[in-house]
C-alpha atoms as one frame of an Amber mdcrd trajectory, in Angstrom:
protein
 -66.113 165.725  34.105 -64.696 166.327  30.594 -66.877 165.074  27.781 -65.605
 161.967  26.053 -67.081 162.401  22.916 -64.780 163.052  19.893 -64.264 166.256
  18.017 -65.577 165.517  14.816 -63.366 166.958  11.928 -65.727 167.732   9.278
 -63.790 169.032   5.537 -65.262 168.843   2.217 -63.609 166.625  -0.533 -64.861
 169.080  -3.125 -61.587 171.238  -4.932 -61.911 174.736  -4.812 -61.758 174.955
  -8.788 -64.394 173.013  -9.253 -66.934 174.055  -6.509 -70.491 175.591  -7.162
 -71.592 179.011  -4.969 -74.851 179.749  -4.164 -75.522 183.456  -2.594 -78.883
 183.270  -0.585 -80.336 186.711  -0.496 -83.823 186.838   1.573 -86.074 189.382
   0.124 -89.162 191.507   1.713 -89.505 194.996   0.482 -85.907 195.302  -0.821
 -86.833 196.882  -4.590 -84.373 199.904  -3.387 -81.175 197.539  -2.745 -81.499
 194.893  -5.244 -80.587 195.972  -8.514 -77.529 196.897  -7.033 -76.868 194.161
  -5.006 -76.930 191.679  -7.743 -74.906 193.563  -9.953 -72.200 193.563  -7.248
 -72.710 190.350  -6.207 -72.415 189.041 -10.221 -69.512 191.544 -11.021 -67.290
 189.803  -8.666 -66.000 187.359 -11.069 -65.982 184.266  -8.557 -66.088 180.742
 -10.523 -69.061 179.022 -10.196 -70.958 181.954  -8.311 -74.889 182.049  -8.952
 -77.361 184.012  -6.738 -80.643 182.936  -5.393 -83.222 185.277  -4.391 -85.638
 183.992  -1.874 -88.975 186.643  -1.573 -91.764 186.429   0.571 -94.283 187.780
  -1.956 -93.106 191.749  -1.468 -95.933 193.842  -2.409 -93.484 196.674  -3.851
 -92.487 194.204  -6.428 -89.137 193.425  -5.644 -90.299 189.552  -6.425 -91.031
 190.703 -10.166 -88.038 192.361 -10.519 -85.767 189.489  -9.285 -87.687 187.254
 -11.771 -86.788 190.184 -14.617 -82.998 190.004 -13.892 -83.118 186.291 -13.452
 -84.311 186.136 -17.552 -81.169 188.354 -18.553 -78.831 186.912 -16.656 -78.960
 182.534 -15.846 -76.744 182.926 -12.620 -79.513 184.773 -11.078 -82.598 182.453
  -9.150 -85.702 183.461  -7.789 -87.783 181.373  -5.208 -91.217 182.873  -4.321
 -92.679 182.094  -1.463 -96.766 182.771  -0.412 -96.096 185.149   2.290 -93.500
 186.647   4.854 -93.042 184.361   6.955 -89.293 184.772   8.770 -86.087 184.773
   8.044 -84.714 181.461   9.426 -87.916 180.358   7.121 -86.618 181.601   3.821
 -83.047 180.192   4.721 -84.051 177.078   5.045 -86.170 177.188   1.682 -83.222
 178.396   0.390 -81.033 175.667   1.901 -83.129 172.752   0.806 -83.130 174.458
  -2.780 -79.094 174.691  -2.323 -78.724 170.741  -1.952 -81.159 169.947  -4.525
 -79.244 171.643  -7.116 -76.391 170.247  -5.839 -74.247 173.566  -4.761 -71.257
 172.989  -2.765 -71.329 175.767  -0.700 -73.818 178.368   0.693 -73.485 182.191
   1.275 -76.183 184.047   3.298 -76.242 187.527   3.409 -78.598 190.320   3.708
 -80.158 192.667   1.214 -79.517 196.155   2.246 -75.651 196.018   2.145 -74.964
 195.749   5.418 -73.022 192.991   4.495 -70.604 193.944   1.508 -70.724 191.808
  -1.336 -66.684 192.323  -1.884 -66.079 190.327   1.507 -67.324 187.120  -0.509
 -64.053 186.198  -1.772 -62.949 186.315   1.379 -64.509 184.717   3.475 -64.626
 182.198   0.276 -61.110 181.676   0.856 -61.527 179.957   3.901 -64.317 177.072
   3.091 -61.725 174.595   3.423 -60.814 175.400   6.966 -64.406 175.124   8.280
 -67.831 174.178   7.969 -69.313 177.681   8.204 -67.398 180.878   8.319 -68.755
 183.881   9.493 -68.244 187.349   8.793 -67.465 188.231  12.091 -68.167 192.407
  13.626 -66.245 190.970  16.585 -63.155 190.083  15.826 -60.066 191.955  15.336
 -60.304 194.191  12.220 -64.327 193.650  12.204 -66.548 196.681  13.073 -69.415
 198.197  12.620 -71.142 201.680  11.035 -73.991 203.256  11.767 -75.363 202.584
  14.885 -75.752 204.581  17.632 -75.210 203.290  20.732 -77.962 201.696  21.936
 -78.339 199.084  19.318 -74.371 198.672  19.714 -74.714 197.532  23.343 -77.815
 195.402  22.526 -76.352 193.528  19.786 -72.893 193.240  21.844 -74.775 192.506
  24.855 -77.251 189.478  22.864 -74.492 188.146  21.555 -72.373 187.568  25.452
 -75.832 185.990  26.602 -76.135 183.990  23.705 -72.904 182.781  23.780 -72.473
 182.343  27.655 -76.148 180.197  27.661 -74.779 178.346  24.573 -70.863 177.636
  25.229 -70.333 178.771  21.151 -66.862 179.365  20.442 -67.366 182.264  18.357
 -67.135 185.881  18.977 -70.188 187.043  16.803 -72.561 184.480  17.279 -75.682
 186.526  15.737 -73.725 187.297  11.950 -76.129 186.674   9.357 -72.910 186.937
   6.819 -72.112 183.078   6.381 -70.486 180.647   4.451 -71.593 176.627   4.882
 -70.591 173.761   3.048 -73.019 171.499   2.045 -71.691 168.257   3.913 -72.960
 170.385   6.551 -76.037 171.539   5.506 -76.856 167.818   4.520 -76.263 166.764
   8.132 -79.540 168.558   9.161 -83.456 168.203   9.244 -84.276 171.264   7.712
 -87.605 171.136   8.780 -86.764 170.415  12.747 -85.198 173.768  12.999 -87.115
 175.495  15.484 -86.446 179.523  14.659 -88.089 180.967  11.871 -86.913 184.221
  12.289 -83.061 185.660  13.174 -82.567 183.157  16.282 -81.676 181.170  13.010
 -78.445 182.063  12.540 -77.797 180.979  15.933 -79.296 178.030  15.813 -77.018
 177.216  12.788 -73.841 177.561  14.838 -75.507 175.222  17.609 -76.020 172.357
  15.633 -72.964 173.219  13.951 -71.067 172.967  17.475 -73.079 170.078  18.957
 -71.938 167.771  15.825 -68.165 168.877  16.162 -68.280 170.909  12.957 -65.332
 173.255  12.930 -66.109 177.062  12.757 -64.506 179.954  11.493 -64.525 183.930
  11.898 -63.679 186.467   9.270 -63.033 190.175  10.352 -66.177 192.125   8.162
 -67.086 195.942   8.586 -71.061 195.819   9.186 -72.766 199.043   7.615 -76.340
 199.667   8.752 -79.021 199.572   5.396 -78.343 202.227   2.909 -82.040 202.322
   1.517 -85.423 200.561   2.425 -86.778 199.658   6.156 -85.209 197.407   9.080
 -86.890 194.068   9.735 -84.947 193.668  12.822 -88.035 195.357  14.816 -89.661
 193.109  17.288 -87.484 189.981  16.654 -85.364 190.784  19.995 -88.443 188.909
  22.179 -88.835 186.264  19.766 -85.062 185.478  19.827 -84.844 185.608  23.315
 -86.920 182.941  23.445 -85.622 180.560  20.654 -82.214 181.256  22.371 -83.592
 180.332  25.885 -85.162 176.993  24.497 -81.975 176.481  22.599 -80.401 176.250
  26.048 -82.605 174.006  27.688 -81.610 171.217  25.801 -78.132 172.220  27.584
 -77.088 170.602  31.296 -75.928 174.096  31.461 -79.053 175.709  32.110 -80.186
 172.834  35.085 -77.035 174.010  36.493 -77.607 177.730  35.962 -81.650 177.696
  37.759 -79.629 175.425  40.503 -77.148 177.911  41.026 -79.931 180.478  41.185
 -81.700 178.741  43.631 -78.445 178.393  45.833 -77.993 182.026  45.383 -81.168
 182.862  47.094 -81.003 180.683  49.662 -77.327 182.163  50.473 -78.810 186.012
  50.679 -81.296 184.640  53.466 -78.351 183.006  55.147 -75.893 185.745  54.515
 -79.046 188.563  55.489 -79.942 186.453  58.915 -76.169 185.641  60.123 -75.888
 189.987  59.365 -78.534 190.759  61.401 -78.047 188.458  64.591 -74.812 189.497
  64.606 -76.014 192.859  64.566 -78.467 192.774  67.311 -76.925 190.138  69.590
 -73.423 191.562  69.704 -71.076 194.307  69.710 -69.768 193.817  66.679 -69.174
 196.866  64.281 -71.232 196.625  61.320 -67.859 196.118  59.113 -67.097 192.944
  60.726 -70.389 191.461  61.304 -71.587 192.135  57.239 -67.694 190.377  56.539
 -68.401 187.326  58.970 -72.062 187.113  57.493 -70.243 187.103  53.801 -68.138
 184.103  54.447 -70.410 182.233  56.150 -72.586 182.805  52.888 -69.945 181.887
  50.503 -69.158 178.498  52.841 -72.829 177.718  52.470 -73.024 178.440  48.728
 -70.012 176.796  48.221 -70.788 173.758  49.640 -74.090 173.147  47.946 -72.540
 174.070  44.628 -70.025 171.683  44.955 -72.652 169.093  45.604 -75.516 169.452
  44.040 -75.014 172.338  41.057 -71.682 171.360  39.903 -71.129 167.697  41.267
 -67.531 168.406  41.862 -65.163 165.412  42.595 -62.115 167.245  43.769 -60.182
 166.471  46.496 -58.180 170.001  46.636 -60.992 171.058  48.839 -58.768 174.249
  50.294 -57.595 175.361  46.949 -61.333 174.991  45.452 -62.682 176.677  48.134
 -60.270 179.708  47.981 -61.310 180.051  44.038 -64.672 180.072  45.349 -64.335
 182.596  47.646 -62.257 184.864  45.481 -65.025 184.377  42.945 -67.683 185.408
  45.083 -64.869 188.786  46.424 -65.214 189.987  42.908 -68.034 189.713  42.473
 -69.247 191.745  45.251 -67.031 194.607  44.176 -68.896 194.336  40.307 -72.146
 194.540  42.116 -71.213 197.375  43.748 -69.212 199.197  40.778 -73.056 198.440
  38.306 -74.726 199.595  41.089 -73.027 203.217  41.877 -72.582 203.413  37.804
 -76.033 202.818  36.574 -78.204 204.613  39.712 -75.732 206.823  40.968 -73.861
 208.221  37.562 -76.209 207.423  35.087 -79.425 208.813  37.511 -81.507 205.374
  36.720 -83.710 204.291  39.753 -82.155 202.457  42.207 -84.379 199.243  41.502
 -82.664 199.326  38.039 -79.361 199.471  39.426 -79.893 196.749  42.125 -81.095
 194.387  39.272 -78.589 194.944  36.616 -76.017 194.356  38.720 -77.517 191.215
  40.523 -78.088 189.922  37.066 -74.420 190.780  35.834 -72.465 189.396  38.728
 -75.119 186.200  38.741 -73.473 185.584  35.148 -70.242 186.367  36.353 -70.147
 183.985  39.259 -71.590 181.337  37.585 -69.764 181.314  34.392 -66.349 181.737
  36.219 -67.228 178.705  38.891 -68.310 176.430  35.972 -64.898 176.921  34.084
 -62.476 177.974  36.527 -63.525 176.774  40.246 -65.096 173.786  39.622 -64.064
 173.130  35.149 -67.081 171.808  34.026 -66.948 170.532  30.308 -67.689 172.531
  27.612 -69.357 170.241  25.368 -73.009 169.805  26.572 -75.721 169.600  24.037
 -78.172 166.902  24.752 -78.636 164.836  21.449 -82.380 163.485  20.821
């Protein structure tokens, strides 16, 4: 059933003339990219812009250095911290630092220039439409440089899960190239965030969602580091996991292990119902694999409707057809991954069996939740 809990309309009474900016830069080994960056950042000319460097005690001095611009130039703010010790850590810092000093709005952004410090003002210009506004690689008119493919499908790939296990209704849910305004940064417990580390920024658009905070995308080009080295190495795992836990506090997820569970019990139905008709009849094998098929999709419908999805129509025909056109198109996907990533691409066959299973698992359960069956969207659990 839909949700009947309000959209909350969140907007900040502060004018735009009169508002204080505060660019959060995290800092760990970035001595090649700062100097520049603050320059650019500073030589924007935005009203009310200051800059706060957060480092995690770099040993290649980029700490000392931030503290040497911050002397010739009082926009400029340094926050040390003991030791590196995540990102989603040094936001935070940064965060609580933020309200403190009473800024109206927050900018992250990383070091390197991936993100480019002339996309400020834009994505400035919409911090009255929205709580947090992303710089968005996409949306329409956002892209990226510099990666080769690999990390492009990774990224792209992270960000479907993570949106799909999450119900965010943003394109780029993994941007680390934000805007927030500080009525929503005051709405949370900065110190029951659970990520440390780049799961953060996802976390971020979570709470953001499950309080009804509106959110906003910005087309940005993304250009991979010019100087110094990647942190990004070995954070994949970790946000898996934060992302994972993130969903747990979802009915989503209950639904999705049901679902699961219904699946395998229909591939021992389907398998069985194959095989006897196999051996016991004349059948051709066409025929007898279709009648095993629809006897497996009446099964898995049935418990779905029941126990996974709880459905309360009474359009029982029309439902079912969905269903079963559902679970059609999805056998064709299967079979498409499968001859694409064993037979074309030369993977093992094991590799192809699972990436498929795994794809058209997402794509029959997604498309049953808000198509077949239209389960609401709005599920966080609040504790």
């Amino acid at each position: 059933m839909p949700s009947s809990k309000p959209k909350i309309q969140r907007s900040t009474q502060t004018r735009a003339r009169d508002s204080r900016v505060l660019v959060i830069v995290p800092t760990y080994n970035e001595i090649d990219n700062l100097s520049k960056l603050l320059d650019a950042i500073t030589g924007l000319g935005v009203n009310g812009l200051d800059v706060l460097v957060v480092d995690d005690n770099s040993p290649d001095g980029t700490g000392d250095f931030a503290d040497t611009a911050a002397k010739q130039d009082k926009r400029i703010h340094v926050l040390h911290r003991k030791e590196k010790a995540g990102l989603g850590a040094a936001y935070a810092a940064g965060f609580a630092w933020a309200l403190e000093q009473q800024y109206d709005y927050v900018i992250s952004m990383d070091a390197d220039f991936s993100h480019n410090p002339n996309d400020i003002p834009r994505l400035l210009a919409e911090r009255e439409t929205a709580a947090i506004v992303i710089g968005s690689r996409y949306i329409p008119g956002g892209k990226i440089v510099g990666w080769d493919w690999k990390r492009y499908v990774n990224s792209y790939g992270a960000n479907i899960v993570t949106k799909l296990l999450l119900s965010l209704p943003v394109r780029d849910a993994t941007a680390g190239f934000k805007v927030y305004t500080r009525a929503f940064l005051q709405s949370l417990d900065l110190k029951q965030l659970i990520s440390s580390g780049y799961a953060f920024q996802v976390e971020m658009l979570v709470e953001a969602h499950r309080q009804g905070f509106a959110i906003a995308e910005v087309p940005i080009t993304f250009v991979d580091r010019r100087a110094g080295q990647s942190k990004i190495e070995g954070e994949m795992g970790k946000s898996a996991k934060v992302v994972f836990r993130l969903a747990s506090q979802r009915r989503g997820l209950r639904q999705f292990v049901k679902f699961c569970v219904i699946g395998l019990l229909n591939v021992v139905v389907d398998w069985s119902i194959f095989f006897a008709l196999d051996h016991y009849t004349s059948l051709h094998e066409v025929i007898a694999k279709f009648c095993s098929f629809v006897a497996g999709a009446t099964n898995s419908y049935y418990f779905n409707r029941r126990w996974t999805f709880r459905s309360t129509s009474k359009d029982l025909g029309k439902e079912f057809g969905k269903f079963f056109l559902v679970a059609s198109i999805g056998s064709l996907i299967n079979t498409s991954i499968f001859w694409l990533v064993a037979l074309q691409l030369g993977f093992p066959k094991i590799v192809g069996l699972i990436v498929a299973t795994g794809v058209v698992t997402f794509w029959n359960f997604f498309t049953n939740k808000h198509w077949t069956f239209k389960i609401s969207q709005n599920e966080y659990r609040i504790s």
